[in-house]
N, C-alpha and C positions, 0 to 999 in steps of 0.2 A: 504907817506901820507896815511894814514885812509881814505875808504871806507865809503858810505852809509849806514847805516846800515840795509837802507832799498829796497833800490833798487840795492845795492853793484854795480853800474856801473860808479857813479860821486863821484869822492873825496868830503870827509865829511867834512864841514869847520862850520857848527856848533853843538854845542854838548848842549844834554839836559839832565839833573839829576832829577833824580826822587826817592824819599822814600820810599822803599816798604819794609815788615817787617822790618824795622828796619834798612835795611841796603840800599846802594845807588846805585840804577842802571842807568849808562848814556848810551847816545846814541848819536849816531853819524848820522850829516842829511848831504846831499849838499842842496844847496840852496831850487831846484824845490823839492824834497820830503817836505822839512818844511814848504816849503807857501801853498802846499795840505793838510797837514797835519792841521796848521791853518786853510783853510778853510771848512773844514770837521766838523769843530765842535769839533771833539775829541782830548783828549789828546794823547802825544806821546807813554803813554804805554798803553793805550787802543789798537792804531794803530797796535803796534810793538805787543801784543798780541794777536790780529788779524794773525798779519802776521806768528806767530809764529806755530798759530793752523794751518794754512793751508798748512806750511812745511812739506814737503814729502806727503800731499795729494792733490798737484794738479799741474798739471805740470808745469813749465812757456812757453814752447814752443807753444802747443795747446788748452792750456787754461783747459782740462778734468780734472773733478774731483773726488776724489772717490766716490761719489755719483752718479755721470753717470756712471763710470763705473761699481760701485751693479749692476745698473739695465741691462746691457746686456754682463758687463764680457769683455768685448774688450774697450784696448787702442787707444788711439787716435791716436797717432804718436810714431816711433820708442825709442823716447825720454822719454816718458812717461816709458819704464820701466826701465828709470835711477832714474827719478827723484820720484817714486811713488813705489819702490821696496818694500818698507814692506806692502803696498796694496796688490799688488801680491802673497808674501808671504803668505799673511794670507789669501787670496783666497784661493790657491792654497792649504794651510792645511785644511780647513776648508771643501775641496770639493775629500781629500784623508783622510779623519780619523785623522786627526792631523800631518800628514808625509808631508813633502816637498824635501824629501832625494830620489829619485828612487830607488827603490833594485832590479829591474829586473822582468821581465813577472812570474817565482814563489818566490816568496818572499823563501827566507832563504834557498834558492837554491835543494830544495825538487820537487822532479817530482812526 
């Protein structure tokens, strides 16, 4: 059986279609995600692209987000550099001149 597609923990037993360009995107709830979801106000793919923007920036363990982390550069939890690696990445280039590769104390092995 099919997964939530939003909280992927409780099998998905109802499913919602949606028209976007042209073409049809469904989605898969269990029960509790869709009756939040109704009472939120918003549609299911308003929600689901919510959720989609916050994939891979923010961790689900301890909550950090790449915005906390701009401001002082440290993870929350060991977890956070599973789930938030191309943050890191792109710290990481952006604070070596665009390199995330090590090449060693003299670069291109020149003394």
């Amino acid at each position: 059986m099919k997964r939530c597609d939003l909280c992927g923990e409780r099998p998905g037993v109802l499913t919602d279609r949606t028209v976007v360009n042209n073409g049809a995107v469904e989605f898969c709830f269990c029960e509790r995600c869709y009756d939040e979801i109704r009472r939120s106000g918003m549609t299911t793919l308003e929600v689901m692209s919510l959720a989609a923007a916050k994939s891979g920036r923010e961790c689900p363990v301890c909550g950090m987000t790449a915005e906390k982390f701009a401001e002082g550069f440290l993870f929350g939890c060991p977890e956070c550099y599973k789930h938030m690696r191309s943050v890191a990445m792109s710290a990481a280039a952006a604070s070596q001149g665009g390199r995330v590769r090590h090449v060693g104390k003299v670069p291109g092995g020149k003394f």
